[in-house]
C-alpha positions as CSV (number, residue, x, y, z in Angstrom):
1,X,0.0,0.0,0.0
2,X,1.3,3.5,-1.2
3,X,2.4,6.0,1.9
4,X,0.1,8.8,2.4
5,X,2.3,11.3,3.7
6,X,6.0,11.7,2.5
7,X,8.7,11.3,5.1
8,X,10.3,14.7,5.8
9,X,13.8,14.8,5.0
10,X,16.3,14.8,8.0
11,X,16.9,18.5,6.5
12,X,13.8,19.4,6.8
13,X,13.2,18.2,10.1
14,X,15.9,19.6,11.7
15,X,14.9,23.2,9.8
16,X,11.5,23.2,10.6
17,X,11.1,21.7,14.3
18,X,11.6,24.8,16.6
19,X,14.7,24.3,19.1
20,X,13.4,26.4,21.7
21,X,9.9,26.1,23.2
22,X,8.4,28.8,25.3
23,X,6.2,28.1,28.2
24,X,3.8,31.0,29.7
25,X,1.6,30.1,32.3
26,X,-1.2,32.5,32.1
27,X,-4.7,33.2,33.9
28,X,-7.1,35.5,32.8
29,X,-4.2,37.6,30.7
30,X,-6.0,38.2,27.4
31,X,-4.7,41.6,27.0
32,X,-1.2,40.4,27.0
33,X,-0.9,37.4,25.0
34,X,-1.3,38.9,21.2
35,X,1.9,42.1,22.4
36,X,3.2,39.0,24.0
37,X,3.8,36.7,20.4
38,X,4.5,39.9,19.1
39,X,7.4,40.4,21.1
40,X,8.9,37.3,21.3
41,X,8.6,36.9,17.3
42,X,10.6,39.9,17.6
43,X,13.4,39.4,19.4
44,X,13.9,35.3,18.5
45,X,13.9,36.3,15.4
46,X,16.0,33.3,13.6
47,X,16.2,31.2,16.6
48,X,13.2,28.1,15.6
49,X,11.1,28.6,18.2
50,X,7.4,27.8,19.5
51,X,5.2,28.8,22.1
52,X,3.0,27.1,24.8
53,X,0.3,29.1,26.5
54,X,-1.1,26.9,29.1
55,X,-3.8,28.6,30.2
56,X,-5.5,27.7,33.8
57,X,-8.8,27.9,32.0
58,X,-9.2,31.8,32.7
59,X,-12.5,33.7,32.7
60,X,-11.3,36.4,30.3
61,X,-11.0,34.6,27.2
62,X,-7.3,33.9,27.4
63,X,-7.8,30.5,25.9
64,X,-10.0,32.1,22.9
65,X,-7.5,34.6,22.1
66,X,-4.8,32.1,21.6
67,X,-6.7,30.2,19.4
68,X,-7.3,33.4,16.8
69,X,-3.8,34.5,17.0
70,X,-2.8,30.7,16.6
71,X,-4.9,30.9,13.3
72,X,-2.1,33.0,11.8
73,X,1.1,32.2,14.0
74,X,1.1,28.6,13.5
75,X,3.5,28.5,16.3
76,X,1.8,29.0,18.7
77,X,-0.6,26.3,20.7
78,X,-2.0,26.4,24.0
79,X,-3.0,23.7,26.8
80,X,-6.7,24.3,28.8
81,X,-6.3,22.9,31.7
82,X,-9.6,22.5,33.5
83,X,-10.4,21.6,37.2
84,X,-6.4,22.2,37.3
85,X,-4.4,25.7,38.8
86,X,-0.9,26.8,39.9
87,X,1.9,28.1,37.4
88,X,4.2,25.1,38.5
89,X,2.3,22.3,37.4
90,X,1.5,24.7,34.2
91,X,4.7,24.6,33.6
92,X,5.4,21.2,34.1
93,X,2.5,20.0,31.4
94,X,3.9,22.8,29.1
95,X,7.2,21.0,29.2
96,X,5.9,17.5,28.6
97,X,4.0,19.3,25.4
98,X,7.1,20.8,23.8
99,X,9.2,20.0,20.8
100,X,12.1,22.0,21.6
101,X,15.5,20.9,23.2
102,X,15.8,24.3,25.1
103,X,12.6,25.2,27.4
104,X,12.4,29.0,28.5
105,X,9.8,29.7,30.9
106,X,8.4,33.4,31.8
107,X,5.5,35.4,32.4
108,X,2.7,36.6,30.5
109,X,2.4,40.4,31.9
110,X,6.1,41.6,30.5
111,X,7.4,41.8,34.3
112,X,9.7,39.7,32.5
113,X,12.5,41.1,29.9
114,X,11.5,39.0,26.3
115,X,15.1,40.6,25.5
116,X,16.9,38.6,27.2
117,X,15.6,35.4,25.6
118,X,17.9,35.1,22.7
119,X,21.0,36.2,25.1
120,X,19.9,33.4,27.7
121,X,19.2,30.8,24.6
122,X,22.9,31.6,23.1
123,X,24.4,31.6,26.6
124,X,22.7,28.4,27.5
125,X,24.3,26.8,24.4
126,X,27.7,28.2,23.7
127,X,28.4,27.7,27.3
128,X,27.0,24.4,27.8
129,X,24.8,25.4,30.5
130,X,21.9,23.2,32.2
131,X,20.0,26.5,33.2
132,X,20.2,30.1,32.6
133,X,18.5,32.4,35.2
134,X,17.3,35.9,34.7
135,X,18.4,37.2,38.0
136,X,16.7,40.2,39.8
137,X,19.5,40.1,42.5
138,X,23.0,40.3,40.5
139,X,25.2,42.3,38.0
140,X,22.6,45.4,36.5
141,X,19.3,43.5,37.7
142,X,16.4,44.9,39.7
143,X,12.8,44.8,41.1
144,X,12.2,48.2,39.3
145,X,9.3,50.0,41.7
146,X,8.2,47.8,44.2
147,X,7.3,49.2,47.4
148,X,9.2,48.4,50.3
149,X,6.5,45.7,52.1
150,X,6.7,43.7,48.4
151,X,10.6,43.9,48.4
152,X,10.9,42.9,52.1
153,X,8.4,39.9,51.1
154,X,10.8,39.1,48.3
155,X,14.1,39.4,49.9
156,X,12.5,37.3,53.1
157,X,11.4,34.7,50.2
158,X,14.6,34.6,48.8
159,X,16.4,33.8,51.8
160,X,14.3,31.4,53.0
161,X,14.7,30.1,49.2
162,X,18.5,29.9,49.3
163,X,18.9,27.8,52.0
164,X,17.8,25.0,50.3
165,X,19.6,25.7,46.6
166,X,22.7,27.2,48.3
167,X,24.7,29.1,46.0
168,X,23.5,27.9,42.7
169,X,21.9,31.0,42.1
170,X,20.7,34.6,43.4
171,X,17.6,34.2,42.8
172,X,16.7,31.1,43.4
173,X,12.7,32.5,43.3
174,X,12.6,33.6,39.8
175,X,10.0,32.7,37.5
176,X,12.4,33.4,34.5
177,X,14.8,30.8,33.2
178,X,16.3,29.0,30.3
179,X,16.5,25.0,30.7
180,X,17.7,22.3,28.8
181,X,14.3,20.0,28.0
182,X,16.1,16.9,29.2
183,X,17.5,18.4,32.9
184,X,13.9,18.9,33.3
185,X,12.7,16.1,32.0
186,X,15.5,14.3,34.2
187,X,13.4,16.0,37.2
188,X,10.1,14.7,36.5
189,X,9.4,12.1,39.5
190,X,11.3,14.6,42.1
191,X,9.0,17.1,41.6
192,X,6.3,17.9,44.5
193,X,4.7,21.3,41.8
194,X,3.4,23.3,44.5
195,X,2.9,26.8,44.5
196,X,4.3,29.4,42.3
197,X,8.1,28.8,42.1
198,X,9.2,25.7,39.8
199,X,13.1,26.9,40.0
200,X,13.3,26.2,43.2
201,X,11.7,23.0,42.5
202,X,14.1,21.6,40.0
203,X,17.2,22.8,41.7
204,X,16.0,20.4,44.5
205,X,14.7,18.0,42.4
206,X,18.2,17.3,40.3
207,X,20.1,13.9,40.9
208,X,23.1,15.7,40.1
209,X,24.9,19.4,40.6
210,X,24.0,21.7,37.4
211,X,26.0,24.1,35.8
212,X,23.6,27.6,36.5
213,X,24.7,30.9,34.4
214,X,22.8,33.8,35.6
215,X,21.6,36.9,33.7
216,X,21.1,40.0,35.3
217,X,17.5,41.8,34.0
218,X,15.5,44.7,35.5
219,X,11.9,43.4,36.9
220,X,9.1,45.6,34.9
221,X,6.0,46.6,36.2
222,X,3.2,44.8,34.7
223,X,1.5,45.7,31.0
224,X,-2.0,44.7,31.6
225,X,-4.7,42.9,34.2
226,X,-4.6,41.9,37.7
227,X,-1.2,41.1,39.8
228,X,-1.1,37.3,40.9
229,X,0.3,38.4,44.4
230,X,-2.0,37.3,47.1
231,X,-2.1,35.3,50.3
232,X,-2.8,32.1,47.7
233,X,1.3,32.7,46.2
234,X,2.2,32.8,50.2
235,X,0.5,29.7,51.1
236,X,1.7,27.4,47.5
237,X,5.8,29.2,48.4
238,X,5.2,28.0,52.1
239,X,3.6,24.5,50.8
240,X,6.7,24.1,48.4
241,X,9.2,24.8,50.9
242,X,7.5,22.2,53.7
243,X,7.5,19.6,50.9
244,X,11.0,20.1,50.4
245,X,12.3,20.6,53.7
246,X,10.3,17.3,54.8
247,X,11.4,15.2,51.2
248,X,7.5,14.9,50.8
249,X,7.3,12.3,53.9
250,X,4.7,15.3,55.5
251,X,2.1,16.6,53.5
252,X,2.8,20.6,53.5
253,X,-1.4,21.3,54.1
254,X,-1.3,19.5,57.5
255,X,2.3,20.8,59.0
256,X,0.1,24.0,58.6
257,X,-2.9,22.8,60.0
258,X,-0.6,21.6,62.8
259,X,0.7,25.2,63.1
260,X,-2.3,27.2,63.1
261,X,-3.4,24.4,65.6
262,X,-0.6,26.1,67.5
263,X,-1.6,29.8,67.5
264,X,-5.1,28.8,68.4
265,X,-4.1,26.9,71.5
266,X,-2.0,30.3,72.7
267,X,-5.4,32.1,71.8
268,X,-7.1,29.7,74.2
269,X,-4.5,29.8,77.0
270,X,-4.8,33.6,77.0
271,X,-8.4,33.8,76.9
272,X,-8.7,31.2,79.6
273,X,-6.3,33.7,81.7
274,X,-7.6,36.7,80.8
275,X,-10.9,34.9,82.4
276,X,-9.8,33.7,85.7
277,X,-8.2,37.4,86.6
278,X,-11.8,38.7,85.2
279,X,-13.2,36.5,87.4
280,X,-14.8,34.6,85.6
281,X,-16.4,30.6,86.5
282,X,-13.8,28.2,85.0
283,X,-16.5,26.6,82.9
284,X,-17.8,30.0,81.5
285,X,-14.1,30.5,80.6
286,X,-13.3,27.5,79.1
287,X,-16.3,28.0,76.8
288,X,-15.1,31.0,76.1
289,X,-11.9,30.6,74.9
290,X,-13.1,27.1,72.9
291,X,-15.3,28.9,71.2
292,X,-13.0,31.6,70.4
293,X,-9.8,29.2,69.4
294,X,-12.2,27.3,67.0
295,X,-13.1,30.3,65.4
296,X,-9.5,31.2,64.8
297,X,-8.3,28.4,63.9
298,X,-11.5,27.8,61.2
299,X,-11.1,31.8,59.7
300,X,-7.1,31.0,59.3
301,X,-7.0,27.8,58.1
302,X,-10.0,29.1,55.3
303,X,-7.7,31.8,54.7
304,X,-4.8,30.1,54.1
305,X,-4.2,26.6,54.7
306,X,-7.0,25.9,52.4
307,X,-6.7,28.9,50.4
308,X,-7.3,27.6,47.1
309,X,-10.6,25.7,48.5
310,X,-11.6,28.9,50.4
311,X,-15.4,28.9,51.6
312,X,-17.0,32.3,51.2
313,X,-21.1,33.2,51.7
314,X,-23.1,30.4,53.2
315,X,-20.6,27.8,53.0
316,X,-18.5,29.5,55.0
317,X,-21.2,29.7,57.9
318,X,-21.6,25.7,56.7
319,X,-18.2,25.1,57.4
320,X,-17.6,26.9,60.4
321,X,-20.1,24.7,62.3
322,X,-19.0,21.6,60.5
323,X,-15.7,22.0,61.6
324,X,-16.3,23.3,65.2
325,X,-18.7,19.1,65.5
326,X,-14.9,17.6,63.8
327,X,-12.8,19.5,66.5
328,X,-15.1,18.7,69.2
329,X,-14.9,15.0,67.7
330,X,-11.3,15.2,67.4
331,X,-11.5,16.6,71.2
332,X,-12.9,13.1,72.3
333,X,-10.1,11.2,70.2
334,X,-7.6,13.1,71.9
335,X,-8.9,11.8,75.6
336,X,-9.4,8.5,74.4
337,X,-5.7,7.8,72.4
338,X,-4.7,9.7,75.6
339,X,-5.9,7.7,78.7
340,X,-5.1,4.2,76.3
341,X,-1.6,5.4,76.2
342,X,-0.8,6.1,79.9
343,X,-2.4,2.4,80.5
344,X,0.2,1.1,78.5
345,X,3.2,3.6,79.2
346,X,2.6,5.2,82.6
347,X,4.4,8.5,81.0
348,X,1.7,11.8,81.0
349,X,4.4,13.4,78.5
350,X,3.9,10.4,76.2
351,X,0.3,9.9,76.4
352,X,0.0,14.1,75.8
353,X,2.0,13.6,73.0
354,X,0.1,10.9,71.4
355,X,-3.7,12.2,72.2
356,X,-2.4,15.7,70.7
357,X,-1.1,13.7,67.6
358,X,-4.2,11.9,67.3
359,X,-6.8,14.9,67.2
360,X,-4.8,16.6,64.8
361,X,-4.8,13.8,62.6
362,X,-8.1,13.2,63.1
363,X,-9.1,17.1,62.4
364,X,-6.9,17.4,59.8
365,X,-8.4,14.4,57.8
366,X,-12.1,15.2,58.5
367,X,-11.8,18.9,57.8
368,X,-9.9,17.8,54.7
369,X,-12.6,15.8,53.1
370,X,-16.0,17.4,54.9
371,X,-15.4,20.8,55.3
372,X,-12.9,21.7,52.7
373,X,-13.5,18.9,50.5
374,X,-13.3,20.0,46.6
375,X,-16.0,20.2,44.6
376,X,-16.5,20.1,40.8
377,X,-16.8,23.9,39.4
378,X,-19.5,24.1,36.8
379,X,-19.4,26.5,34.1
380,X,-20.7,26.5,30.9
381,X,-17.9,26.0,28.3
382,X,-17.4,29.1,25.7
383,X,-15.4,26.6,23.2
């Protein structure tokens, strides 16, 4: 039987598949995208190259717009991810999509420099690199005008950040970076993809040291929409770091849980003090600061442990009195694990130890499935 198609000549091949793929991780950044291609056609210019919007299925139209411009920049395609969010795991997906040998990976609001594409491409290359990084924090780079609260956020980030890379790179937060397909690739299974920062991901992911360049760039401000900033980026950095601090042996979510836990048992302490010198019955206070710890604890956790499940309106009302029945639940796991344990071990410290650790598992589970449990999002599809 004849062939349909003709094999493309290894010539061909090699002069048509792009050798660098762009990944942009985008939600709700349909102004952007079409000065975006623009750009990037601009500066590449004879460097094969393709571009991967994945696009964490934004309410704008972001996905649409792709499609158009796709119709008459052939090199561009984009990913809808649905049911699906965070940049990391964008990128991650965008990667496992590409044709490219060399994966760049940058923003869709121009906060990063497209100019310095080419440069970190050819550097990458010529200098047999495993990652280029376009460094805020080195050489001429720069956050350009962030106030001081969003630098101090930054700089405390990037500390916190460089203790686990070390001195592989400045910035070890950046979402702007140059890396050889196969290093990531090489990556894959190491990979927790939480949160916002995927550098610091694969520089703590790699089975071996990798040769890092850096190239210093000046942070812009953004061209158009909504900044991403928001107690959600805190929560995903703080998840990432836990998962790699721990190697993944203690889910992030409940070493916060855990924490917040924490706070709200000073809360009670204080309120229960602040009682007896009002003098109040012991009962009365007890109820008191119960009460009030369980609504802490609840109103945190919504806010941030489970920020990207956050209950708002009538669910939130829903949830505060499911989980005030769990913790009450969890209260009468706690005595029982406790006064089992000092049967067996005669130590109070141990038995403490192990009714503590027993209500927290035991809130943290329920809470996690009844309470902030996900749900399917319905929308009616545009395309």
């Amino acid at each position: 039987m004849a062939t349909l198609f003709k094999p493309l000549q290894v010539e061909e091949r090699h002069q048509n598949a792009p050798r660098l793929s762009v990944i942009v991780p985008t939600y709700n950044e349909f102004a952007n995208i079409a000065p975006l291609v623009a750009a990037v056609r601009s500066v590449l210019g004879s460097v094969p190259w393709e571009m991967i919007v994945v696009d964490d299925d934004s309410r704008d139209g972001t996905y649409d717009e792709v499609l158009r411009i796709a119709q008459s920049e052939p090199r561009l395609r984009c990913l809808r991810r649905v049911g699906r969010r965070g940049p990391s795991s964008a990128v991650t997906e965008g990667v496992l999509a590409a044709n490219g040998e060399v994966i760049a990976v940058m923003d869709a609001d121009f906060q990063h420099d497209e100019t310095k594409l080419p440069v970190m491409y050819h550097r990458l290359i010529e200098e047999e690199a495993d990652v280029v990084v376009g460094t805020r924090y080195a050489g001429e780079g720069g956050i350009g005008d962030w106030n001081a609260t969003r630098a101090k956020m930054s700089n405390f980030a990037n500390t916190l950040s460089r203790r686990l890379v070390g001195n592989q790179t400045t910035d070890p937060v950046s979402g702007f970076f140059v890396i050889r397909r196969s290093v990531f690739v090489s990556t894959l299974y190491g990979l927790s993809q939480q949160g916002y920062k995927i550098l610091i991901d694969l520089l703590t992911s790699a089975d071996r040291p990798l040769k890092v360049l850096e190239e210093p760039y000046q942070f812009r401000s953004r061209a158009e929409g909504e900044s991403k900033i928001s107690m959600m980026v805190l929560a995903e950095f703080a998840f990432l770091l836990i998962d790699k601090v721990t190697r993944g042996w203690i889910p992030p979510r409940f070493v916060l849980f855990v924490g917040v836990g924490g706070l709200g048992l000073l809360i009670h302490l204080c309120i229960l003090l602040t009682g007896a010198k009002a003098n109040l019955g012991f009962l009365d206070a007890q109820v008191l600061a119960t009460f009030t710890a369980m609504v802490f604890n609840y109103v945190v956790n919504n806010e941030f442990t489970y920020r990207d499940r956050r209950l708002v309106g009538w669910k939130f009302i829903r949830g505060l009195v499911l989980f005030m029945l769990i913790c009450s639940i969890g209260a009468l796991a706690n005595v029982g694990v406790a006064e089992l344990a000092i049967q067996r071990t005669h130590s109070w410290t141990a038995a403490g130890i192990l009714g503590a650790l027993m209500g927290a598992v035991f809130n943290f589970g329920a809470a996690s499935s009844i309470v902030w449990g996900q749900h399917k999002r319905r929308r009616t599809a545009t395309s």
